[in-house]
LOLUMVEX-876816 format. One record per residue: residue in one letter; x, y, z of N, C-alpha, C in turn. Coordinates in steps of 0.05 Angstrom, whole numbers, plus 5000, padded with zeros to 4 digits. Layout:
<recs>
AXYZXYZXYZ...
</recs>
This chain:
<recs>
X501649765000500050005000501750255000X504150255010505850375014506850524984X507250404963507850384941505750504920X502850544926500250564917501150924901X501651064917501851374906502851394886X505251144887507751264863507551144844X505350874849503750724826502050864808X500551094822498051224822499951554802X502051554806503151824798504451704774X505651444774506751394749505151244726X502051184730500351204711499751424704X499451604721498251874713500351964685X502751964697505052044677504551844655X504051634653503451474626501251644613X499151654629497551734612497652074603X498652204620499452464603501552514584X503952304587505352254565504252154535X502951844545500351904521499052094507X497952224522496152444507497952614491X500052694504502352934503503352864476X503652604462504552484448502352394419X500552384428497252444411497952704391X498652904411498253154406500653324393X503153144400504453344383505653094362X505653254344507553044316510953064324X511553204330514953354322515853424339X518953434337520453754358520153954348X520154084371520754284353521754454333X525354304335526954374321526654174289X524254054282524953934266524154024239X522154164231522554344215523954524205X525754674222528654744214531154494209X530454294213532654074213531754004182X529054064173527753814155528754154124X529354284125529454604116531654534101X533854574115536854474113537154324092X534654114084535253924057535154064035X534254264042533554484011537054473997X538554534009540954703998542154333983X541754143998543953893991541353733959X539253873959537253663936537653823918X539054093914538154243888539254033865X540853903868543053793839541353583829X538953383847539353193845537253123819X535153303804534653273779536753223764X537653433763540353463730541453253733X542553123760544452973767543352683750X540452643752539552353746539052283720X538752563707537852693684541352663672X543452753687545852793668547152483671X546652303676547552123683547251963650X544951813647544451663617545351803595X545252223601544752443578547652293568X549552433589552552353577553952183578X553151923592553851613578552751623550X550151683543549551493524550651663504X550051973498549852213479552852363479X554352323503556252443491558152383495X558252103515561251933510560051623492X557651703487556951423472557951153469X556551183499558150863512554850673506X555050463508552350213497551350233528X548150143526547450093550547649863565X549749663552550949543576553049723598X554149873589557050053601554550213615X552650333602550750553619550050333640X548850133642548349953667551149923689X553149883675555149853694556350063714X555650333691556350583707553950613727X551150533735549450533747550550363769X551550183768552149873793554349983795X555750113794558850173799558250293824X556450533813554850743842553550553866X552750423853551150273877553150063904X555249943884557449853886558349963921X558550363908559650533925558250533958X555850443948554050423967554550233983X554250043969554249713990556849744010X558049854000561749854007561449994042X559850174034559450454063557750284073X556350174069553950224083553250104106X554749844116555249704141556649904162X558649974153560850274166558750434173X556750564157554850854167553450724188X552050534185549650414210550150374230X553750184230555750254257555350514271X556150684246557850954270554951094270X552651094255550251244264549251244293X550251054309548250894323550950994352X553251084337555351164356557051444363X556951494333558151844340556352004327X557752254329555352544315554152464283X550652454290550252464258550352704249X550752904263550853134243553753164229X556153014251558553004239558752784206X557352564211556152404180555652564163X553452664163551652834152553253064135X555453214148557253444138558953154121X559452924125562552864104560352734078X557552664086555652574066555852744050X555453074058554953324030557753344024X559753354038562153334026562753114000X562152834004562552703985561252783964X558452823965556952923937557553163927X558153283940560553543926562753473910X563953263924566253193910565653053879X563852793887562152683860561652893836X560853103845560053343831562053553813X564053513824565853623815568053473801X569053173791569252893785567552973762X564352823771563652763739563853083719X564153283729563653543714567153593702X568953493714571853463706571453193672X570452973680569852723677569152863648X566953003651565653043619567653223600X568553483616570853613599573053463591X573853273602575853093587574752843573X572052833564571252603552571552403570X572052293588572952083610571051923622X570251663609567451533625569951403642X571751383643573051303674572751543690X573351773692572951953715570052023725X568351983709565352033704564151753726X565951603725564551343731566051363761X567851423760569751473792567451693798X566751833796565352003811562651943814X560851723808559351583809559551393838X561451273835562551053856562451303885X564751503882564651643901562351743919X559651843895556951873910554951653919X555951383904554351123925555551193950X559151143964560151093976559251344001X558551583999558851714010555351814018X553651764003551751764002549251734027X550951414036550451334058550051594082X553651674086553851874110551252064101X549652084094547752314088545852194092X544152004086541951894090540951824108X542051574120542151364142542151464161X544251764175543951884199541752074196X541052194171538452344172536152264172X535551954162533251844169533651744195X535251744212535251684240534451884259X534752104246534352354255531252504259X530452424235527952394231525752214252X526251974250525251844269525651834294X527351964302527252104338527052204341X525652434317525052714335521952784322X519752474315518352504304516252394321X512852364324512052204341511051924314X511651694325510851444306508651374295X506351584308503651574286503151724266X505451924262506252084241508252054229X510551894233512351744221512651784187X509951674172510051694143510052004139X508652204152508052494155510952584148X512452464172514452654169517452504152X516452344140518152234115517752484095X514952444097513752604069514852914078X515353044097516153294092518453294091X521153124086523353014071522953064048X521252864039521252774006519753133996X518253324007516953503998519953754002X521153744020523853914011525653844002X525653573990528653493975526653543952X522953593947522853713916522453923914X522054143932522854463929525854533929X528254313928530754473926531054413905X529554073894529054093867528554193842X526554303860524554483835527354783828X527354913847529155033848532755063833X533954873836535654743823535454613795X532854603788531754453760531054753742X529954913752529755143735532355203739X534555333757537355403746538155253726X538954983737539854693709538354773683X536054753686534854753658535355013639X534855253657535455433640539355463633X540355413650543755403642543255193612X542255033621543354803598542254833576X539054903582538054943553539855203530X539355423543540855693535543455643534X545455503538547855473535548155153512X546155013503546054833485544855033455X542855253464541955393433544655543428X545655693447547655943432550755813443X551555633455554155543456554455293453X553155023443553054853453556354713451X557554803441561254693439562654713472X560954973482562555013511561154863541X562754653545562554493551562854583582X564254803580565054903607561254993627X560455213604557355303611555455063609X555755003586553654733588553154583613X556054493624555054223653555054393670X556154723674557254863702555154803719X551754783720550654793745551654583765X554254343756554554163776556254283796X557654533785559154693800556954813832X555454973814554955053819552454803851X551454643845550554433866552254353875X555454363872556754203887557954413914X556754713903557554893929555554873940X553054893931550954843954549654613974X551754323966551954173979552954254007X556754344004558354444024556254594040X554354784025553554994039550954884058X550054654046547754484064549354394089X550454284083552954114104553954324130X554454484125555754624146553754784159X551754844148549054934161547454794173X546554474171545254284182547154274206X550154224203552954154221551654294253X551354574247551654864262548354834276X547054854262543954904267541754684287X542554414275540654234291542254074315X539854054343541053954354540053674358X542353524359541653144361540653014372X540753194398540553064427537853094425X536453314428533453284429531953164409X530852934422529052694411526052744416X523252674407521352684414521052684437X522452404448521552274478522652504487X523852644496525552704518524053044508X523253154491521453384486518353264502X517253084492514752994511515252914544X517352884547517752864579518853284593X518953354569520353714583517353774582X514553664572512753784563510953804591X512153524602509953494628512053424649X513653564661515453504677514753484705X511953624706510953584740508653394738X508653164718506653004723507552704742X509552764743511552424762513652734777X514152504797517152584814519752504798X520452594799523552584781524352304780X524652224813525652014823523651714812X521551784803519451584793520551534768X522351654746522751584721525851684726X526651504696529851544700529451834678X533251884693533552094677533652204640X533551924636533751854604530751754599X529052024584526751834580525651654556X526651454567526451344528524251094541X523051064526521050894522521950604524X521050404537522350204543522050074502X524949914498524249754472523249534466X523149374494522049154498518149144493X517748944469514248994471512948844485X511448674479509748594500511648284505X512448124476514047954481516748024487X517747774505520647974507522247954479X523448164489525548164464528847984469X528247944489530947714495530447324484X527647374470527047074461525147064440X526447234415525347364386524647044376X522447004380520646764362520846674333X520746584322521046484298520046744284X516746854291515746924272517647244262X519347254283520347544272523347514252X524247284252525747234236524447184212X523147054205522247014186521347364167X519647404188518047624182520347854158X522947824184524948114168526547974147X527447624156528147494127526347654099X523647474101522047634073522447994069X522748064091523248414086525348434065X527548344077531148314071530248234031X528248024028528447924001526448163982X525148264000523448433982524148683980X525848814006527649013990529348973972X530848703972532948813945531848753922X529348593927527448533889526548843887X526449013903524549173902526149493885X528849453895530749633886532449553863X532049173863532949163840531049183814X528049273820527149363794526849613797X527149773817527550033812529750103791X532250003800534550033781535349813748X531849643753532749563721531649703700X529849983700528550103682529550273684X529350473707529950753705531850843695X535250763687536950783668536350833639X534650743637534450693608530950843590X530651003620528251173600528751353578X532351423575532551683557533051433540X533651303534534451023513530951043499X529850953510527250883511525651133490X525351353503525451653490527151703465X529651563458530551663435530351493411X530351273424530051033407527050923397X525651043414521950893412520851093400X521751343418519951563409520851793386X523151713389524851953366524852243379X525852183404526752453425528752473431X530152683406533152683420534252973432X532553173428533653413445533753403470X536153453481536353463511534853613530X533953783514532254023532529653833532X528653843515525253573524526153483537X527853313535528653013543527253053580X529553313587529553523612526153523625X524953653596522153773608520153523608X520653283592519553143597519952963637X521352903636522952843666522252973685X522053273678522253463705518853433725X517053313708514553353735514653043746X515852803744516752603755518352573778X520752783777522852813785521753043814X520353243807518753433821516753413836X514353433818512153433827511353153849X513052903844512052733855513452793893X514952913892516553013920515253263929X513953383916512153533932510653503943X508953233925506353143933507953003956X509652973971510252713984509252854021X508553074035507953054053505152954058X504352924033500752944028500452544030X502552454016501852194010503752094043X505452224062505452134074502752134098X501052304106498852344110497252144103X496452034080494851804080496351524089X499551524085500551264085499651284118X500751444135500351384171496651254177X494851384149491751264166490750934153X492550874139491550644119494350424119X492250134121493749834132495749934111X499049824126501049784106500649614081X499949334097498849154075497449314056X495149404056493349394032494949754020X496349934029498250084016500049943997X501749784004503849633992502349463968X499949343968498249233948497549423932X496749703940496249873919498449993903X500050103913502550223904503750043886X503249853887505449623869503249563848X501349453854498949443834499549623810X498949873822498750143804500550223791X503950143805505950213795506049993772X506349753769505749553746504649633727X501749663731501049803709501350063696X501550263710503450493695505450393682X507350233692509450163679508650023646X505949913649506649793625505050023597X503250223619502350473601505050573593X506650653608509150743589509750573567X510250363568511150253542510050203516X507150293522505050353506504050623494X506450813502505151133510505951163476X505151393465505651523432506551693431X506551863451508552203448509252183476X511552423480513152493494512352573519X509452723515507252833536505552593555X505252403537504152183552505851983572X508652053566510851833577510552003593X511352253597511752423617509352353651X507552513633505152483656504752143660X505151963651505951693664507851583685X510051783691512951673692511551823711X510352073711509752233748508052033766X505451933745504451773766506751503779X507951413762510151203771512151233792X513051543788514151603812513151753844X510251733834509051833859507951543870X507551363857506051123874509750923884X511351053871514550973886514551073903X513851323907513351513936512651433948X510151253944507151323960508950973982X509850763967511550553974513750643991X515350723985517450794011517051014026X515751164025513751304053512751024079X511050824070510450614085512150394093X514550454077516850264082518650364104X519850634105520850724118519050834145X516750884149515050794182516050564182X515750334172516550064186519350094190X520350164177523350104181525050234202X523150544208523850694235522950584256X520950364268519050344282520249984283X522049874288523649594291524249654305X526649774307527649864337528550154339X528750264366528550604366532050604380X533050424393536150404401538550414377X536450174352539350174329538050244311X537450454310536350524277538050574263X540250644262542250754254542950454239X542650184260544049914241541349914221X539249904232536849794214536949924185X537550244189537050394162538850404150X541950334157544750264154543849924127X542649744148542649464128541349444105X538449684111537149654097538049744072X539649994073541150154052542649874038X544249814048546449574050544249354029X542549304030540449114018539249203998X538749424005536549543974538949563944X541549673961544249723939544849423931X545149273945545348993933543548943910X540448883912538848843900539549183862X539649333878541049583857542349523843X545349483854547549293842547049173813X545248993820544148813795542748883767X541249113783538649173774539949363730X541049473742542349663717543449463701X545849343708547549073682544748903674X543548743690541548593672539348723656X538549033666537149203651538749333618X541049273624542149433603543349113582X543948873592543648653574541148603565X538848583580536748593560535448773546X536149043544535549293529537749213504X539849163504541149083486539948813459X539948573485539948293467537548323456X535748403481532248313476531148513458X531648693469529548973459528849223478X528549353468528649703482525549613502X524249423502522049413516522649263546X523949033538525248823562525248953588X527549113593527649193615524449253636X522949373623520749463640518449273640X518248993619516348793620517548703644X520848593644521148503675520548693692X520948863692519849063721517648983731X515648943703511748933712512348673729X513648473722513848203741514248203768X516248283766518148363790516848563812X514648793800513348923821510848823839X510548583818507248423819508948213836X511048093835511747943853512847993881X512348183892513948293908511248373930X509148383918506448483941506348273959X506647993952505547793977508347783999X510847853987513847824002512648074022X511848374016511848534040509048434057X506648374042504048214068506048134083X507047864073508047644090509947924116X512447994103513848084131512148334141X510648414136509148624160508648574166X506648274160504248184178506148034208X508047924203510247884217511647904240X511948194229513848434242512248504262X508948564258508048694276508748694301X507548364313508148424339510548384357X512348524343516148484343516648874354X514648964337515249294337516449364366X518649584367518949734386516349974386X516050144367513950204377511950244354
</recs>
């Protein structure tokens, strides 16, 4: 009976922590944390866009070599990516985070050397460099994300990621576009103006980097903002000084059951089918465009691309919003559904306008899929996210790895169509692999 008050005070504190936690989504500092992405996404149209332009068009390498220069990058990835999930989980991610924009600066300045000397070896070294380094930028920022987020908003605040990596976009796509276009009508020989906006993204990387570095702080996590919120609802002495939410769920976690192995096995197989058909089409849409459709100006090529590349990242706080109120399962069944068949409307499309507005819906229902992937993937455990989003990287690049060389041998042997009939397979096979590990996972969740 003795014990009754402090029983009676540390429900109370559950339940006002609860509510407290109902009620807010965020820190507060995380909107300025989520800001900061503006300066490091401007490049990354042109970047995806300059990638096939000058393999295929102006070192006119075959799309086997364009697949290889794709897996080379990914390559860069697999290499980091055990290393980042380590040290996420151990030293400063904002210190990651600054050598992450550092490397893609560097990448940036490589392939833009790479093209003035004709060099698909330096072009391709600087490829490798941005898998490798890639990691330090991601992995600690989606860790970042998810501690300073509340987990029924989780997809929410993916999506206001994915919605400022497409306003630095958008941003960086009108500079790119207009440099490139206007410097392809009245100079196109100078090679210097033509690629310069990589210069020019590779300072505003540095300049993301050292401002995220300076500005956000690490330490404050949701939990420990929802415990400053209600500090006189327990005695001090009733909770420890670290308020983190126990990780243990209802089963213990010291005697993980079959079903959760299994569960993240099928995860483990359906991320890398899942990235490896991401990366067996997408290489090869400007192929696709010049060869199917008889589109060879670079500037379309550009405007066709640009509301895919855009618009679908803006829409992304909106589609994270629906992913947090609706079953993963039956998300993951739609998104893949829909993405299939878009995929095979593209291959069916007649003008340049119709590929376009296809390729947006394709890349918004890719959105609408790793918005719901990454809640799960923050929401395994809240101690190692840093390993979880570290392996997962580590797995999706594996499955990547592949995805470009066998997309670019069968764009070759088979036909300009190949690549994306296997995609339709491969996306339709892949809905029962995520049922199976969510349904799984569930009752494994930390939270």
């Amino acid at each position: 009976m003795i014990n009754a008050p402090k029983e009676e005070k540390l429900d109370n504190f559950k339940a006002n922590r609860q509510e407290g936690e109902n009620d807010v989504k965020m820190t507060p500092d995380f909107i300025p944390m989520i800001r900061i992405i503006f300066w490091n996404s401007m490049g990354f149209f042109f970047f995806s866009f300059l990638i096939p332009h000058v393999i295929n068009q102006l070192l006119e390498a075959s799309p086997t070599e364009l697949g290889v220069a794709f897996s080379i990058q990914m390559i860069g990835g697999l290499l980091s990516a055990p290393l980042v999930g380590y040290l996420t989980d151990r030293v400063s991610k904002k210190l990651l985070i600054l050598i992450g924009s550092f490397g893609r600066a560097t990448c940036y300045i490589l392939m833009y050397i790479g093209i003035l000397l004709s060099s698909l070896m330096l072009f391709t070294v600087g490829m490798f460099i941005l898998g490798f380094f890639v990691g330090f930028f991601w992995t600690p920022l989606d860790t970042l994300i998810s501690e300073k987020s509340n987990k029924t908003n989780r997809s929410f605040a993916f999506g206001k990621r994915g919605g400022m990596i497409g306003k630095g976009n958008l941003v960086g796509s009108i500079i790119s576009i207009t440099i490139f276009s206007l410097s392809n009508i009245f100079v196109p020989e100078n090679l210097f103006l033509v690629y310069s906006p990589l210069l020019l993204f590779a300072l505003s990387n540095i300049l993301g980097g050292f401002i995220f570095h300076f500005k956000v702080d690490e330490k404050l996590t949701f939990d420990k903002h929802i415990f400053n919120l209600f500090p006189s609802s327990v005695e001090t002495s009733i909770v420890s000084k670290e308020p983190v939410i126990s990780e243990a769920p209802l089963k213990s976690r010291n005697n993980l059951t079959i079903g959760f192995f299994i569960g993240f096995s099928v995860l483990v197989i359906a991320f890398m089918a899942s990235n490896f058909n991401q990366s067996l089409a997408f290489p090869f849409f400007q192929g696709y465009l010049n060869d199917e459709l008889n589109i060879v100006d670079p500037t379309l090529v550009m405007l066709i691309y640009f509301p895919s590349q855009i618009i679908s990242l803006l829409l992304a706080p909106k589609l994270g919003k629906i992913a947090d109120k609706i079953n993963p399962v039956l998300g993951m069944v739609f998104v893949s559904g829909l993405g299939a068949l878009v995929t095979g409307l593209i291959i069916n499309s007649t003008s340049g306008y119709m590929f376009g507005i296809l390729l947006l819906f394709d890349s918004t229902f890719a959105w609408g899929g790793n918005l719901i992937l990454q809640n799960i993937l923050s929401r395994i455990s809240k101690i190692h996210r840093g390993k979880i989003f570290g392996a997962a990287q580590w797995l999706s690049l594996f499955g990547a790895v592949l995805g470009p060389i066998i997309g670019g041998l069968a764009y070759e042997s088979i036909g300009t169509f190949a690549p994306f009939l296997i995609s339709i397979f491969i996306e339709l096979s892949v809905i029962p692999l995520y049922a199976i590990a969510i349904k799984a996972l569930k009752p494994y969740m930390a939270e």
